[in-house]
C-alpha positions in Angstrom: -24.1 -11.1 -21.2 -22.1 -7.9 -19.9 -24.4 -5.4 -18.1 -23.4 -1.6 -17.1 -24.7 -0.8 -14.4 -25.4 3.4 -14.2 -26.2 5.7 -11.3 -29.7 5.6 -11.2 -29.8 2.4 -10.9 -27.2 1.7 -8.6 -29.0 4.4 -6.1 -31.9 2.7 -6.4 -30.8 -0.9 -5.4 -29.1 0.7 -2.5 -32.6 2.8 -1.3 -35.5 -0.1 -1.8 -34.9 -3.6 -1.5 -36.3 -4.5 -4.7 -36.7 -7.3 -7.6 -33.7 -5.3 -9.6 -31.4 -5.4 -6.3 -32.2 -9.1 -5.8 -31.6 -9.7 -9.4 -27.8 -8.1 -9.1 -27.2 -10.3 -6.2 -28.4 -13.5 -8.2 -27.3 -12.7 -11.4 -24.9 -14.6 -13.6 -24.1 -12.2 -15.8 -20.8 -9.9 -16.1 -22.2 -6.7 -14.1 -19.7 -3.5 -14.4 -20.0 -0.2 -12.8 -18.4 2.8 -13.6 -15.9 4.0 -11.5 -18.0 8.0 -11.4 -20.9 5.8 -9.7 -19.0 5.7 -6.6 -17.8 9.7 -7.0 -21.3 10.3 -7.0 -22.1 7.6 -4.0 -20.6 9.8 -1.9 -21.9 13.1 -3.3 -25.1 12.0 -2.3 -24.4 9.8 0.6 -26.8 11.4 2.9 -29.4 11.7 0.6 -29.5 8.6 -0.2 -29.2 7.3 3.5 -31.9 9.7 4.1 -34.3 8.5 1.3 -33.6 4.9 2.3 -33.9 5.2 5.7 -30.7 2.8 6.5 -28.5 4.3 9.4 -24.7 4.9 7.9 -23.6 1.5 8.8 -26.3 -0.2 7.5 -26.1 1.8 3.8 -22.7 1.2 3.9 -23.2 -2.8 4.3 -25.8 -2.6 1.0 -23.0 -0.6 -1.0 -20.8 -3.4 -0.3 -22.5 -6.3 -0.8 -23.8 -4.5 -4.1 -20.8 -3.8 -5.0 -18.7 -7.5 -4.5 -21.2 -9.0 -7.5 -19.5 -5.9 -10.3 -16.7 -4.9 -11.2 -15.5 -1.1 -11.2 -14.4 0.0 -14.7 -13.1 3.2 -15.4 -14.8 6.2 -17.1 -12.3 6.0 -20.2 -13.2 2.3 -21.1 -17.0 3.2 -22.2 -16.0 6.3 -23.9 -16.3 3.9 -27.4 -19.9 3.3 -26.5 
């Protein structure tokens, strides 16, 4: 199964360690994430960091680990869908 993973989601993974964020980093499934996702990542860096209450480093660590189980597609491939 391919799963898109959107915004919302993605932010929430990265502020509470929950069942969804330990279910991307288990999951054998094709996960892809829109390339805007990470435009957005850092639109709302700080809030983010704020609302999770990671320092930088440590958000930044949970972005990246998040990010090596998906692959980025771009905005133009989902336009069909």
């Amino acid at each position: 199964m391919n799963i898109v993973v959107d915004t919302n989601i993605f932010v929430s993974e990265v502020i509470k360690d929950s069942v969804t964020r330990r279910l991307i980093m288990k999951s054998d499934h094709l996960l892809f994430i829109p390339e805007i996702v990470l435009d957005e990542l850092k639109k709302y860096e700080e809030y983010i960091i704020k609302k999770s209450d990671l320092s930088k480093e440590e958000y930044f660590i949970v972005v990246m680990k998040l990010l090596q189980h998906m692959q980025i597609i771009s905005a133009r491939s989902l336009l069909p869908y």
